[in-house]
N, C-alpha and C positions, 0 to 999 in steps of 0.2 A: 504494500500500500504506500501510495507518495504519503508525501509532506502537508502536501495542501488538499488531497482528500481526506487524510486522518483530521486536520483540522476544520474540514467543510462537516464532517460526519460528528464530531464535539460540539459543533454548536449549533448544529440541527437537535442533538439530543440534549445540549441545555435548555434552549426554547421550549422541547416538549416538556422538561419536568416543570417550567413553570406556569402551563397552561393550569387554569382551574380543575378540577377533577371533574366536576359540571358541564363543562363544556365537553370533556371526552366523554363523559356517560351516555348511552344511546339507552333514550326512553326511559321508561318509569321504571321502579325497583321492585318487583309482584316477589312476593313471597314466595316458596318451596314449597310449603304447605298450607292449608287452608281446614280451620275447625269451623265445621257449621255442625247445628246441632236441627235435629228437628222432626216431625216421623214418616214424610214424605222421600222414596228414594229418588222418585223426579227430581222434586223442587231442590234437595239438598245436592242432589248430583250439581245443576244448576247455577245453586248458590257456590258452589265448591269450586268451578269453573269459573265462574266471571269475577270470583277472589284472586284467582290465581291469573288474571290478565283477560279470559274470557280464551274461546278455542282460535280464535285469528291470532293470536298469539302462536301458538303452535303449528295450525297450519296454513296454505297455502292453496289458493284457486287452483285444482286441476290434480292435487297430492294424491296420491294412494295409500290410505291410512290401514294401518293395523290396530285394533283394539283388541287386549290379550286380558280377558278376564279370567278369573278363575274357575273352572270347569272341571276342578278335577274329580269330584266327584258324583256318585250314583247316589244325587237324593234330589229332594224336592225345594221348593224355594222356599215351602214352611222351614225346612229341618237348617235352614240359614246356613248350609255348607260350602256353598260356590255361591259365588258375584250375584247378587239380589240382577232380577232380568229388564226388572225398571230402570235400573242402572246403565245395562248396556244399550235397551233401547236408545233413550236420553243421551248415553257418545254419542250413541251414531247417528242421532238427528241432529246433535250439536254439529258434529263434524261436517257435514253435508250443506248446515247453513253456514259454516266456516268456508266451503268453496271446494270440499274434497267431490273429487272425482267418484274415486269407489271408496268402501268401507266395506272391509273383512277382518271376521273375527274367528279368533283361533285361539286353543289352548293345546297342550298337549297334555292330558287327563289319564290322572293314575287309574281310573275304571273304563275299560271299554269307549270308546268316544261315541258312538253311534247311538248307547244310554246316555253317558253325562250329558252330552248337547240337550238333546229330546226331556229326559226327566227333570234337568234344570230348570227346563222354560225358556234359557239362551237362544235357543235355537228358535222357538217361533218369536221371539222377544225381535232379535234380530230380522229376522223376514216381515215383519211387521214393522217396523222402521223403513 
């Protein structure tokens, strides 16, 4: 490296340390996580979302989304084993009005997949979306 690139490249990098932080930050600071409380899994799925920046945050007009809920088991939505189906619906209508293209949903389920999907409810949860 010359003389006078080492010193082009020092005071490029002094200017940026004393830009604001503000000014480098892109966008608002959304949280990781998001407590909503309430007995609705729509409305909480929802709320839980638009805490966390809302789904245009995440996605993109034209994306192909994956939603990986929990499916791994052979029960029912009563027995509160795998991903409540309210839930999943709610993604994937989120996702869709966020601009996604497709929306597939996949687990890979400690019981048989062909039951977990079916007895979940995921599965018609999903097609009904």
């Amino acid at each position: 490296m010359k003389r006078r690139e080492f010193l082009k490249d020092i005071a490029i990098g002094s200017l940026l340390l004393n830009v604001k932080p503000s000014l480098l930050a892109q966008g608002k600071n959304y949280p990781d996580l998001a407590l909503i409380q309430g007995d609705s899994p729509t409305q909480l799925t929802k709320e839980a979302i638009a805490a966390l920046g809302g789904m245009k945050r995440f996605i993109s007009k034209g994306d192909v989304v994956l939603v990986k809920p929990n499916i791994g088991w052979d029960r029912t939505p009563k027995q509160a084993a795998c991903t409540n189906p309210d839930v999943v619906k709610t993604l994937i209508n989120l996702c869709f009005d966020a601009g996604a293209k497709q929306v597939k949903v996949m687990d890979n389920p400690c019981n048989p997949a062909r039951r977990t999907y079916v007895r979940s409810g995921i599965q018609a949860a999903a097609k009904k979306a």
